[in-house]
LUMGU-7186 format. One line per field, with one value per residue: residue in one letter; chain; x, y, z of N, C-alpha, C, O, CB in turn. Coordinates in nm, 2 decimals, padded with zeros to 4 digits. Each point is the difference from the previous one (the first is absolute). Glycine has a CB too. Layout:
<sites>
rest = c(A ...)
kette = c(A ...)
nxx = c(X ...)
nyy = c(Y ...)
nzz = c(Z ...)
caxx = c(X ...)
cayy = c(Y ...)
cazz = c(Z ...)
cxx = c(X ...)
cyy = c(Y ...)
czz = c(Z ...)
oxx = c(X ...)
oyy = c(Y ...)
ozz = c(Z ...)
cbxx = c(X ...)
cbyy = c(Y ...)
cbzz = c(Z ...)
</sites>
This chain:
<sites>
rest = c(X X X X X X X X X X X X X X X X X X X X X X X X X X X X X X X X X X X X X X X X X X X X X X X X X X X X X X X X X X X X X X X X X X X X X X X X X X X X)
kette = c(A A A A A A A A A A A A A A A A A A A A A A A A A A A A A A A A A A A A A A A A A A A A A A A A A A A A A A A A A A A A A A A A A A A A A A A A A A A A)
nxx = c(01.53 00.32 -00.02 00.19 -00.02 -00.15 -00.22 -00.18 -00.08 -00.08 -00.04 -00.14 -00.06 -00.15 -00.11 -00.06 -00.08 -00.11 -00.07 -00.10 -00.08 00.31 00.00 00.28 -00.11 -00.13 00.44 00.15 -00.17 00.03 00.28 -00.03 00.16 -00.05 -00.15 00.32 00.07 -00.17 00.16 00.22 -00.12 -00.07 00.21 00.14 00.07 00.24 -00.11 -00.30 00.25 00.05 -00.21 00.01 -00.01 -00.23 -00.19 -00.09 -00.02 -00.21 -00.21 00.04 -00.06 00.29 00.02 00.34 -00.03 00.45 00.03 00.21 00.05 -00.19 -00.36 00.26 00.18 -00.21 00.34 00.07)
nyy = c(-00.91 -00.14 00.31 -00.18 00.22 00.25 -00.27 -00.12 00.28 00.04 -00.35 00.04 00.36 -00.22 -00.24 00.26 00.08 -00.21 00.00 00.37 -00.02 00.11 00.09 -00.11 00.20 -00.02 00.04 00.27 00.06 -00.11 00.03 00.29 -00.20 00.16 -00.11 -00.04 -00.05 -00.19 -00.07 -00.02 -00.20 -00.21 00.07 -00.04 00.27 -00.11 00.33 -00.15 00.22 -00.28 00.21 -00.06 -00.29 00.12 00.12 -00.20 -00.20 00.12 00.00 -00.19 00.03 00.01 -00.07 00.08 -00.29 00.23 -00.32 00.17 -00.29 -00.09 -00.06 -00.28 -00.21 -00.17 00.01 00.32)
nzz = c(-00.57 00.01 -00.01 -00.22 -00.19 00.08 -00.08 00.28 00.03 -00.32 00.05 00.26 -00.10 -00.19 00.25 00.02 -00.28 -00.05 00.33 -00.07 -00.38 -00.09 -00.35 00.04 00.01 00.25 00.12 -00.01 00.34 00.20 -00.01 00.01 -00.29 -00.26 -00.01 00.03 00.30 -00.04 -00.14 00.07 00.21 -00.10 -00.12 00.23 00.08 00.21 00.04 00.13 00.19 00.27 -00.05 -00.19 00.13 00.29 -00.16 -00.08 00.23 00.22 -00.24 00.01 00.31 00.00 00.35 -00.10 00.17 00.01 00.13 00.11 -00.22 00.11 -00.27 -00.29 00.30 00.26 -00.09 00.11)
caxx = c(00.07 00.11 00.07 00.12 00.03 -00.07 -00.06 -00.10 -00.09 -00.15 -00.09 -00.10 -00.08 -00.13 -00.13 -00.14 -00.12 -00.11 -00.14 -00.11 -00.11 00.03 00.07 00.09 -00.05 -00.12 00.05 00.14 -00.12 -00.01 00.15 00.07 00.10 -00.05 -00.03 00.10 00.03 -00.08 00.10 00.13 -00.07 -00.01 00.11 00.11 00.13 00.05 00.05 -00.17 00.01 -00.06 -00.18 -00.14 -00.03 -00.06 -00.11 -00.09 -00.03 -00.10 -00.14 -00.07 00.02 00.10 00.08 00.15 00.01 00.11 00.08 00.23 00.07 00.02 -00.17 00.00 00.08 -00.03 00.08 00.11)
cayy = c(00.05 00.03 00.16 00.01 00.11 00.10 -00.02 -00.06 00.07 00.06 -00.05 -00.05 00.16 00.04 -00.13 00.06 00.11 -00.11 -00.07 00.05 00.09 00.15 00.02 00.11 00.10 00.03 -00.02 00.12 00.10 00.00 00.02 00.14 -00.02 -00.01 -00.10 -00.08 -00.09 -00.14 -00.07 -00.04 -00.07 -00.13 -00.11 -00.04 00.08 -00.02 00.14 00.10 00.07 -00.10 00.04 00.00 -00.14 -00.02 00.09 -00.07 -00.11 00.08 -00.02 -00.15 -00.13 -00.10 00.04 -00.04 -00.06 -00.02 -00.13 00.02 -00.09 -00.14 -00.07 -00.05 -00.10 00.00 -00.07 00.16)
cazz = c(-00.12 00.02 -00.03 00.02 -00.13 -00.04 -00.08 00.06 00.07 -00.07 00.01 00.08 -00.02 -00.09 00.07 00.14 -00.07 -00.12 00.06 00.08 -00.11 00.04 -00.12 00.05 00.01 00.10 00.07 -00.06 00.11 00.14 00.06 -00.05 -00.04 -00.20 -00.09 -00.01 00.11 -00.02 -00.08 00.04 00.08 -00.04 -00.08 00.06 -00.04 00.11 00.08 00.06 00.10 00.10 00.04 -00.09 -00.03 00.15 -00.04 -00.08 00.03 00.12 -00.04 -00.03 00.08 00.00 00.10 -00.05 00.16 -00.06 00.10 00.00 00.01 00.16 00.06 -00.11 00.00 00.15 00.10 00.10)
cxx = c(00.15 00.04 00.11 00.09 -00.12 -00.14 -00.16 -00.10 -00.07 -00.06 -00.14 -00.05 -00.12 -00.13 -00.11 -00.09 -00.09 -00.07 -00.13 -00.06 00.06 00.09 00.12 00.02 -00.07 00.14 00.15 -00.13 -00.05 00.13 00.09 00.13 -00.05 -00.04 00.15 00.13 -00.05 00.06 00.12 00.00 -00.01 00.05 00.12 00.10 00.05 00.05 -00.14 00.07 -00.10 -00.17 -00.07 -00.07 -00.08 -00.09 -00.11 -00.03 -00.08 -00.15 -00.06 -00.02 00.10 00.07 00.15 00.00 00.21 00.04 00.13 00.06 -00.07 -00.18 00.02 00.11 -00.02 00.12 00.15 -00.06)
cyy = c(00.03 00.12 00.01 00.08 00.07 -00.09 -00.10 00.06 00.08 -00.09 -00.04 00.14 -00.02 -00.12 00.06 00.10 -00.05 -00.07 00.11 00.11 00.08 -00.01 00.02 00.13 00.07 -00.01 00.10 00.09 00.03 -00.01 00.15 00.01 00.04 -00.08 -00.05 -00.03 -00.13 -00.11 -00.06 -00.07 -00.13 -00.07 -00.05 00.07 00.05 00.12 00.05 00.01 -00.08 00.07 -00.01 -00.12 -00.05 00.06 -00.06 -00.14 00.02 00.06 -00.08 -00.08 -00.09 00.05 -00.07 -00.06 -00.06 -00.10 -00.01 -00.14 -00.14 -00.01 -00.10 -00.12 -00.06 -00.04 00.11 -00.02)
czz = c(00.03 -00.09 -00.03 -00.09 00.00 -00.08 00.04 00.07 -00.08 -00.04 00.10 00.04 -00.12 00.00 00.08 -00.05 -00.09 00.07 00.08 -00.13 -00.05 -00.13 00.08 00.01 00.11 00.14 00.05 00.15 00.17 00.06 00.00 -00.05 -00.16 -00.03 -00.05 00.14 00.03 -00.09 -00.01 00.12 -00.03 -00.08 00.01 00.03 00.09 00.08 00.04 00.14 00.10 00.06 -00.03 -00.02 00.15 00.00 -00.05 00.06 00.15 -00.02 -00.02 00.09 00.01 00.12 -00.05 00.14 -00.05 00.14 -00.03 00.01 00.11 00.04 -00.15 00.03 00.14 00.10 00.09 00.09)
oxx = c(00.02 00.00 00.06 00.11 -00.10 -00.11 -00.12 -00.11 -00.09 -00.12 -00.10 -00.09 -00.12 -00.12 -00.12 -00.12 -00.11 -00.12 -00.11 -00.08 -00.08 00.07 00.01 00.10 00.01 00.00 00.06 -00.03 00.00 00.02 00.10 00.09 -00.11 00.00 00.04 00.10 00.06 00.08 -00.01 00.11 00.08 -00.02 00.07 00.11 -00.06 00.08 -00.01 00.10 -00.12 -00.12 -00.10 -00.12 -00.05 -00.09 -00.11 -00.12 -00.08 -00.10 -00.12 -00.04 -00.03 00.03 00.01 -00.07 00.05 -00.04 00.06 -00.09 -00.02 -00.06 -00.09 00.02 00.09 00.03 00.09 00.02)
oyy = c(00.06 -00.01 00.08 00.04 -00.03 00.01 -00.01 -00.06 00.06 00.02 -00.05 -00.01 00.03 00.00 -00.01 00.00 00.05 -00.02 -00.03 00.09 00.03 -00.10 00.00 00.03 00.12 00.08 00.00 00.00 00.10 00.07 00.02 00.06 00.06 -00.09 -00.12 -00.06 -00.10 -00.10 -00.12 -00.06 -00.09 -00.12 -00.06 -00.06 00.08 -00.01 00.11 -00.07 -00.02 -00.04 -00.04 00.00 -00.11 -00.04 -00.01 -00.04 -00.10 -00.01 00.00 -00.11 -00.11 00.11 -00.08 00.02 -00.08 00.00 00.00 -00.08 -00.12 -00.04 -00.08 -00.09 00.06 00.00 -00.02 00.07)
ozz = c(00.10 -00.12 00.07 00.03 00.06 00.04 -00.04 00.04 00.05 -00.02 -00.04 00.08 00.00 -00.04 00.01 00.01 -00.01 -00.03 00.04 00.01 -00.10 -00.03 00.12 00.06 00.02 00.10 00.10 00.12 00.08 00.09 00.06 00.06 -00.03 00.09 00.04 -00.02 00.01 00.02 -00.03 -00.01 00.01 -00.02 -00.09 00.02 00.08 00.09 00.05 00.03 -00.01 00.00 00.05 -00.03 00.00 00.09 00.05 -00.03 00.00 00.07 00.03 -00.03 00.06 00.02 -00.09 00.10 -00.09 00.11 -00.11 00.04 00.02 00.10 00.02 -00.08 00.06 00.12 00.09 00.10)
cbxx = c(-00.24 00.04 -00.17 -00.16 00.26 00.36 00.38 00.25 00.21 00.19 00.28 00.19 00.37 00.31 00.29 00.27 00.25 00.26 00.30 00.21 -00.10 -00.08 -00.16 -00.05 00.02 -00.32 -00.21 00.17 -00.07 -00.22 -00.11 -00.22 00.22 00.11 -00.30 -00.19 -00.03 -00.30 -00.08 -00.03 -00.16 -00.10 -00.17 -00.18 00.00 -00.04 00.23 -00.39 00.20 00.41 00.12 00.22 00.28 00.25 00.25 00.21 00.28 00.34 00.15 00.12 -00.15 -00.02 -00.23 00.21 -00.44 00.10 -00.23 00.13 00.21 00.37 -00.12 -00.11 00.07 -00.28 -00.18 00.03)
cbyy = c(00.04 -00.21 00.02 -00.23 -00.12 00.18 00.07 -00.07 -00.08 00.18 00.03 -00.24 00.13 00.12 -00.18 00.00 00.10 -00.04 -00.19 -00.12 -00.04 00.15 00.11 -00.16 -00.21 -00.24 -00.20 -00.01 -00.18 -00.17 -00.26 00.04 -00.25 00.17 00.22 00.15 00.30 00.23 00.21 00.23 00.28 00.17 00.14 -00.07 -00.02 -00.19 -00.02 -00.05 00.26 -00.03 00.13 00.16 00.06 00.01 00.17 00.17 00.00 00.08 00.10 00.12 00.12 -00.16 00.08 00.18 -00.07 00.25 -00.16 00.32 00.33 00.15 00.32 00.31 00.04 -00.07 -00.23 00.14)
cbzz = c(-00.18 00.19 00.05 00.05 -00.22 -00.05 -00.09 -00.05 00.11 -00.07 -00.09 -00.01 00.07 -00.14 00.03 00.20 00.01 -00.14 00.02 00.29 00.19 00.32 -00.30 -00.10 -00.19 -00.25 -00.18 -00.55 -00.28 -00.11 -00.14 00.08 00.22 -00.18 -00.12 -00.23 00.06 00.00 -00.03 -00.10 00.03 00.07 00.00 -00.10 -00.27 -00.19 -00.19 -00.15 -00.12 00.10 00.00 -00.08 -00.20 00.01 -00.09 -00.15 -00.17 00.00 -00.09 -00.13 -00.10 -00.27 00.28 -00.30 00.18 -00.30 00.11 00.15 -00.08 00.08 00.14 -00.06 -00.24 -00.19 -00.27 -00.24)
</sites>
């Protein structure tokens, strides 16, 4: 998945929760955020709060795997 905007990342929050069954709601909870947080979330919105987006996405199983420059360019 490429993470490159916000918007790509509530979409593949609200993919993963739909594949594992889970309201938004069930998911606001286990993560210990709101419902509307969830929400603004999956809809893309470019101020949700990082923790909170690591939070949540950690509920779900989603691992982040960040890469710098020079592992995306070999030839440096």
């Amino acid at each position: 998945m490429n993470a490159s905007n916000p918007q790509s990342i509530g979409d593949f929050v609200k993919k993963t929760r739909k594949s594992l069954s889970i309201t938004q709601n069930d998911l606001a909870l286990t993560s210990g955020t709101g419902l509307r947080f969830i929400i603004e979330l999956e809809q893309g919105k470019p101020t949700c709060q990082l923790g909170k987006v690591l939070t949540v996405l950690q509920t779900l199983g989603i691992a982040v795997q960040l890469t710098g420059p020079l592992q995306n360019n070999p030839s440096r």
